[in-house]
C-alpha positions as CSV (number, residue, x, y, z in Angstrom):
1,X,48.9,23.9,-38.9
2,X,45.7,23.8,-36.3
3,X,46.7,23.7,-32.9
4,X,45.0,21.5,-30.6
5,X,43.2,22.8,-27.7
6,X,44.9,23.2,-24.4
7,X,44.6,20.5,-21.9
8,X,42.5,22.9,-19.6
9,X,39.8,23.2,-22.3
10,X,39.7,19.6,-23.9
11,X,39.6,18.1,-20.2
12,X,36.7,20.4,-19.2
13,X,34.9,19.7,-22.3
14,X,35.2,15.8,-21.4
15,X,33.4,16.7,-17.7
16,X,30.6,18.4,-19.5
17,X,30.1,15.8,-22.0
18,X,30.4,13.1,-18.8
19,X,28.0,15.5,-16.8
20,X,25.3,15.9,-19.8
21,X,25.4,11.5,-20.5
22,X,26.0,10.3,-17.1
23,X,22.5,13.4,-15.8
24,X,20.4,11.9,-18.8
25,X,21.7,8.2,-18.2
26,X,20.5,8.5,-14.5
27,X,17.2,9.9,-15.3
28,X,16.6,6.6,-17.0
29,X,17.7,4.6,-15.5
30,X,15.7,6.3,-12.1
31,X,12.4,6.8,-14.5
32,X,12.5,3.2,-15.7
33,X,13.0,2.0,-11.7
34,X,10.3,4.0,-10.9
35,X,8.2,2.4,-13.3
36,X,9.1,-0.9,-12.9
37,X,8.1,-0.4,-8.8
38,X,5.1,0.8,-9.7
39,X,4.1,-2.3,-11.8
40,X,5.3,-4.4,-9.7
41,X,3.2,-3.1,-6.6
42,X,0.4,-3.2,-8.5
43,X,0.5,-7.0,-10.0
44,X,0.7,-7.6,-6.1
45,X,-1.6,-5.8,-5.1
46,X,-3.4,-7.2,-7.9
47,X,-3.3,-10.6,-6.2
48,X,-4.0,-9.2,-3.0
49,X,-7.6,-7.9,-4.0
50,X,-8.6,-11.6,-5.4
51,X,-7.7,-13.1,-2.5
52,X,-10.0,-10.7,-0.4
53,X,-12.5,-11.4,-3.3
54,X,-11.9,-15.0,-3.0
55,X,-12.5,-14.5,1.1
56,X,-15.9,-13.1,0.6
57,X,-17.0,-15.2,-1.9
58,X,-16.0,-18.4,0.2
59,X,-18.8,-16.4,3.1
60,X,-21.2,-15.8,0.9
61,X,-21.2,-19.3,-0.4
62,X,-22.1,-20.7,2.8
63,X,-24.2,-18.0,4.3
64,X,-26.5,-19.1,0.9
65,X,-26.3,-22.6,2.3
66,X,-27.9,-21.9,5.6
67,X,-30.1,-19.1,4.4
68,X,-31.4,-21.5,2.0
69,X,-32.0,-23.7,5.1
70,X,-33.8,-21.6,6.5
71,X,-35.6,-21.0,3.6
72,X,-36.8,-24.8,3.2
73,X,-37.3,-25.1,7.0
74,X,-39.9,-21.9,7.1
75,X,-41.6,-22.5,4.1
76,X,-45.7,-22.0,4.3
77,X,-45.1,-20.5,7.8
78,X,-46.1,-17.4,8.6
79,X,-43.4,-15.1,10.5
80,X,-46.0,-14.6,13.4
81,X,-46.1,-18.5,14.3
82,X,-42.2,-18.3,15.1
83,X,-42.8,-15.4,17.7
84,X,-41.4,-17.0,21.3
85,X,-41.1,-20.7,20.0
86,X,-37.9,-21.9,21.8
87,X,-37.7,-24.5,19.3
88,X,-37.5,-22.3,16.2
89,X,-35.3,-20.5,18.9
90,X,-32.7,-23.3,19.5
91,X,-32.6,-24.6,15.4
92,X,-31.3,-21.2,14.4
93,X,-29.1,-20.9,17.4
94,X,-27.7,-24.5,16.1
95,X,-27.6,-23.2,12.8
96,X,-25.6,-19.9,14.0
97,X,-22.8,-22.3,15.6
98,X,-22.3,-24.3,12.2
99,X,-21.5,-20.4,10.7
100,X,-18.1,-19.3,11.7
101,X,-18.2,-15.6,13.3
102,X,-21.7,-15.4,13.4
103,X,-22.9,-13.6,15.9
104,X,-26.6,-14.2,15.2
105,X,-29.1,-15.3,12.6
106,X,-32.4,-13.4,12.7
107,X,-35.6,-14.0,11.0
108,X,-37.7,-10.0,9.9
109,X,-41.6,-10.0,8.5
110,X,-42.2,-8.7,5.3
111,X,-42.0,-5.0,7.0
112,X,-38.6,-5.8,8.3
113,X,-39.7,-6.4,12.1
114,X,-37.8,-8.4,13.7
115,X,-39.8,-11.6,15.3
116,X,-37.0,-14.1,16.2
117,X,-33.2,-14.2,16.7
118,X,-30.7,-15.8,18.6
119,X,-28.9,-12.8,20.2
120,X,-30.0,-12.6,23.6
121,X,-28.0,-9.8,24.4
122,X,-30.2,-7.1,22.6
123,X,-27.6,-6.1,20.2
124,X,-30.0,-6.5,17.4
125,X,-32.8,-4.9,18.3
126,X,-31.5,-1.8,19.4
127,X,-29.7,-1.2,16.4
128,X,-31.9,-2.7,13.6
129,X,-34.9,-0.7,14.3
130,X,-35.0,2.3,11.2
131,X,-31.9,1.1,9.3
132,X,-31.8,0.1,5.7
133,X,-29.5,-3.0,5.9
134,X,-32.6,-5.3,4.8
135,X,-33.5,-2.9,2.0
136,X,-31.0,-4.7,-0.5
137,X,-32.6,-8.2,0.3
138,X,-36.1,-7.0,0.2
139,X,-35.1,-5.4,-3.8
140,X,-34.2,-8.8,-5.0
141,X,-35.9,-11.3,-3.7
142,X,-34.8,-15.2,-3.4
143,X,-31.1,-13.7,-3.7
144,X,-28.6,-14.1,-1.3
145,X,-27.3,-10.1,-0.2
146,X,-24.4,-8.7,1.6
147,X,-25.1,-5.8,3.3
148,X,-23.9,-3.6,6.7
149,X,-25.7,-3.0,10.2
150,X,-24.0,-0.1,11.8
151,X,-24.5,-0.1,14.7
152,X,-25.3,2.9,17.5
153,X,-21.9,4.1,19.8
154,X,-22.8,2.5,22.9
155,X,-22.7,-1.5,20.9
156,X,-20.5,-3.3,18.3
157,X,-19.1,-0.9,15.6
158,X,-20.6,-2.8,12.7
159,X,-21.8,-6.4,11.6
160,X,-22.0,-7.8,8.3
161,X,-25.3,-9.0,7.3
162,X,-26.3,-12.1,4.4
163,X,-29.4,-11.7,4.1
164,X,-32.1,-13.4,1.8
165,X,-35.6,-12.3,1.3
166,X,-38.1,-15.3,1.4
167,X,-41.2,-15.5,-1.3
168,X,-44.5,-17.6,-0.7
169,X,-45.5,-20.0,-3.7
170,X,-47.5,-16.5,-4.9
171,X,-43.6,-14.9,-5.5
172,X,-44.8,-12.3,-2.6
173,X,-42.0,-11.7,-0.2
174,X,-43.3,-13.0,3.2
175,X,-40.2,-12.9,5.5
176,X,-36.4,-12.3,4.9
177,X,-33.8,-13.9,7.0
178,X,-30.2,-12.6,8.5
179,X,-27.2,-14.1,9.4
180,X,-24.7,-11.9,11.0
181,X,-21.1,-12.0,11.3
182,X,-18.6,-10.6,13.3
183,X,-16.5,-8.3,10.9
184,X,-13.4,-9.4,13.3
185,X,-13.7,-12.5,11.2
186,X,-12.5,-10.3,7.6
187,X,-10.0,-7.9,10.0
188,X,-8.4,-10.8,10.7
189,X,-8.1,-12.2,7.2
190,X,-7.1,-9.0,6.1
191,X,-4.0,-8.7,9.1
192,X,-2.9,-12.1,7.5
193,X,-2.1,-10.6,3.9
194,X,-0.6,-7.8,5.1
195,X,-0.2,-6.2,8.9
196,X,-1.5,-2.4,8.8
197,X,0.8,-0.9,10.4
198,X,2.8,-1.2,7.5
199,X,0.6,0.8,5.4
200,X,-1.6,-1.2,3.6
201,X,-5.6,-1.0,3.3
202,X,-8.1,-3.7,2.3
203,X,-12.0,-3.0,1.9
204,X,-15.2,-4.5,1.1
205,X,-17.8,-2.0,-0.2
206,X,-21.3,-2.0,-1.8
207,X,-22.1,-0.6,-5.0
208,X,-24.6,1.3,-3.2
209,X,-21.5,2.9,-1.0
210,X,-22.2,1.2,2.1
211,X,-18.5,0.4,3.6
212,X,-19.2,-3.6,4.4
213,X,-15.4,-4.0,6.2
214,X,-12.1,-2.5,6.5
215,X,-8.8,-2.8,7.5
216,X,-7.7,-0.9,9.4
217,X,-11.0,0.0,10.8
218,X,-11.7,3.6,10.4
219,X,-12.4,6.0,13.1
220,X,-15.9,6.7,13.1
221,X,-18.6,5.2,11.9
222,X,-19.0,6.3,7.9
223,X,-21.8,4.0,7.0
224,X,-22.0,5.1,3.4
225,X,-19.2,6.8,0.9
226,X,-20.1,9.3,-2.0
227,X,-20.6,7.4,-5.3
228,X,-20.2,10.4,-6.9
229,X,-16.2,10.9,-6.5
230,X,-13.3,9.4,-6.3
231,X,-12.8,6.3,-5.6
232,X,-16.4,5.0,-7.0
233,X,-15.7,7.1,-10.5
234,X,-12.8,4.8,-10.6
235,X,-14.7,1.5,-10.2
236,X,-16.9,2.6,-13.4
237,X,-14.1,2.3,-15.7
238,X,-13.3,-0.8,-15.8
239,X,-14.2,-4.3,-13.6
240,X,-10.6,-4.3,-12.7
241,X,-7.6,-1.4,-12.5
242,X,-6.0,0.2,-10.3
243,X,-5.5,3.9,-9.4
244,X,-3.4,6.5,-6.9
245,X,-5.6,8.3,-5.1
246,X,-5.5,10.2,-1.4
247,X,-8.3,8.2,0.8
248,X,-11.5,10.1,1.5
249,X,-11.3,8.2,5.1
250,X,-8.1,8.3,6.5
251,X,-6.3,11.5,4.1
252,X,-3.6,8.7,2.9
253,X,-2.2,8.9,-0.9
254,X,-1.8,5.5,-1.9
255,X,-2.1,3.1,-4.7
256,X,-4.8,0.9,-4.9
257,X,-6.4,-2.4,-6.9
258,X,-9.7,-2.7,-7.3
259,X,-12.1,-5.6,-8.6
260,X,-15.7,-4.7,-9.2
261,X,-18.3,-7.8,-8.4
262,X,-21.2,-7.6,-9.9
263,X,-23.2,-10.4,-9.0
264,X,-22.8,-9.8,-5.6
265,X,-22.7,-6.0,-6.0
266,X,-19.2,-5.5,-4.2
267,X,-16.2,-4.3,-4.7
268,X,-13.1,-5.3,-3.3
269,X,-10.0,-3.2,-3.2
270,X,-6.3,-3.8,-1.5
271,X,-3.8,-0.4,-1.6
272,X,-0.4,0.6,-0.2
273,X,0.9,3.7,1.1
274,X,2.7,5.7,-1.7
275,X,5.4,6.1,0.7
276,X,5.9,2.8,1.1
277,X,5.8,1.4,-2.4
278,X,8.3,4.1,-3.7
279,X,10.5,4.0,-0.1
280,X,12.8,0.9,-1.8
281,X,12.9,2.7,-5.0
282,X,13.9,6.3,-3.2
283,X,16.7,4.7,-1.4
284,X,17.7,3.8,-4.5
285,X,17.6,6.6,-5.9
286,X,19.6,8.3,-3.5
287,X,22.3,5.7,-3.5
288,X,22.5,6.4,-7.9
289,X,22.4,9.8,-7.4
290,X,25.2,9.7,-4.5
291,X,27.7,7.5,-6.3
292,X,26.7,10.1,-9.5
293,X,27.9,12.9,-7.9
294,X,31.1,11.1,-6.4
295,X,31.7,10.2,-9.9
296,X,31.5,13.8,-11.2
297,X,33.7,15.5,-8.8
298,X,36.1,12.7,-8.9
299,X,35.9,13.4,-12.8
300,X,36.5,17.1,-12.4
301,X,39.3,17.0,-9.8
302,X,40.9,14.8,-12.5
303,X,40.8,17.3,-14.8
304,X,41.5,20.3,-12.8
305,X,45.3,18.5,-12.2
306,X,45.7,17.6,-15.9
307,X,44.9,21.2,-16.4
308,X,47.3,22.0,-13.9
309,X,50.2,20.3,-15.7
């Protein structure tokens, strides 16, 4: 006749079997949480970046309407004629108050100089002289662009610039027009969504790199990121995704979605810190793996007195 085990042995084997299922049980259960948080951060996050790509499509739709303004009110004009006309002077100023955030709308020659603006304060001329933020406008003529002006330490950070190279009835570029906008105008969309001290990131960048807005404003002025690595590697993959990535500006890991824009050459991204999309989840996690361990020694202690017996 087989004798059955003593109590000792049979009641430890129970706690090993109970360690092994409940260990393997909470490893699931804390992989498939993990996941979960994950997706869920990144369907809104998702959202997040088509609002901001909603935002700057709403600008760019009006800045067209006025730059096409422009366009019909300076048609057969040569840029020299507008040099010192107040009247030229006071339509674009009227025009500039219709824009919200503007802070001026400039008319350049077909070299880029400028010849008229409404900013009286200088702002534009000291900083436009030798920059490239007309360059996009002057490749693609009769489009409307979005572009950067970065401006020197002693003015404004940066302003966002539509811009729209004009063409005579010869299809020869003969003037381009700007209408600048506060990027406090975006910032403050962007604080709407969600406030940064929470750990989130919007941004607006060309294709070409340029950094058009973001939020929170980095220090510094990085006028152009390398197209080369990450994130712009990621943007090539696909017109949407999203990715976890530490930030070449600021040294954060987070994740991020982006959505690539190709007719306006932009793309728009919204992230989160990686420590605050998994913080709900690790608190959780600690809480399962708590009660866990309770459970085991309660389960042991169980054992160690029917062992006792």
């Amino acid at each position: 006749m087989v004798r059955p085990p003593p109590p000792r042995f049979l009641f430890a084997a129970i706690a090993a079997v109970t360690l092994i299922g409940g260990s393997v049980g909470l490893a699931a259960v804390t992989w498939l949480d993990r996941t979960a948080t994950v997706e869920d951060w990144t369907s809104s996050l998702a959202l997040s970046a088509r609002l901001v790509e909603t935002r700057i499509r709403g600008l760019q739709v009006e800045a067209n309407a006025h730059l096409l303004r422009l366009e019909d009110r300076l048609a057969d004009r040569p840029p020299a004629s507008l040099r010192g006309s107040d009247a030229d002077r006071q339509w674009l100023e009227s025009v500039r108050a219709a824009i919200p955030g503007a802070v001026a709308v400039c008319i350049h020659d077909d070299k880029a100089d400028l010849v008229l603006t409404t900013d009286r304060r200088g702002v534009v001329a000291a900083n436009a002289a030798g920059q490239d933020f007309v360059a996009p406008s002057l490749a693609q003529p009769g489009k409307t662009v979005i572009s950067v002006m970065t401006a020197d330490p002693a003015a404004p950070a940066r302003l966002i610039v539509f811009s729209r190279a004009m063409v005579d009835r010869t299809g020869r570029v003969d003037s381009i027009a700007d209408i600048l906008i506060d990027p406090a105008l975006l910032v403050d969309f962007f604080s709407h969504l969600q406030p940064p001290d929470q750990g989130s990131v919007f941004t607006i960048v060309r294709m070409d790199g340029s950094l058009i807005a973001r939020q929170p404003v980095p220090n510094g002025l990085a006028a152009r990121l390398d197209t080369t690595k990450s994130p712009f590697t990621e943007f090539t993959k696909a017109s949407t995704g999203a990715y976890r990535a530490v930030s070449v500006i600021d040294g954060a890991e987070r994740l991020v979605s982006f959505r690539r824009l190709p007719d306006l050459d932009l793309v728009v991204t919204a992230g989160m810190t990686t420590d605050m999309v998994f913080r709900d989840w690790a608190t959780r996690t600690r809480r399962n793996a708590a009660w866990f361990a309770i459970g085991i020694l309660l389960q042991g202690n169980r054992s160690n007195n029917h062992g006792t017996r």
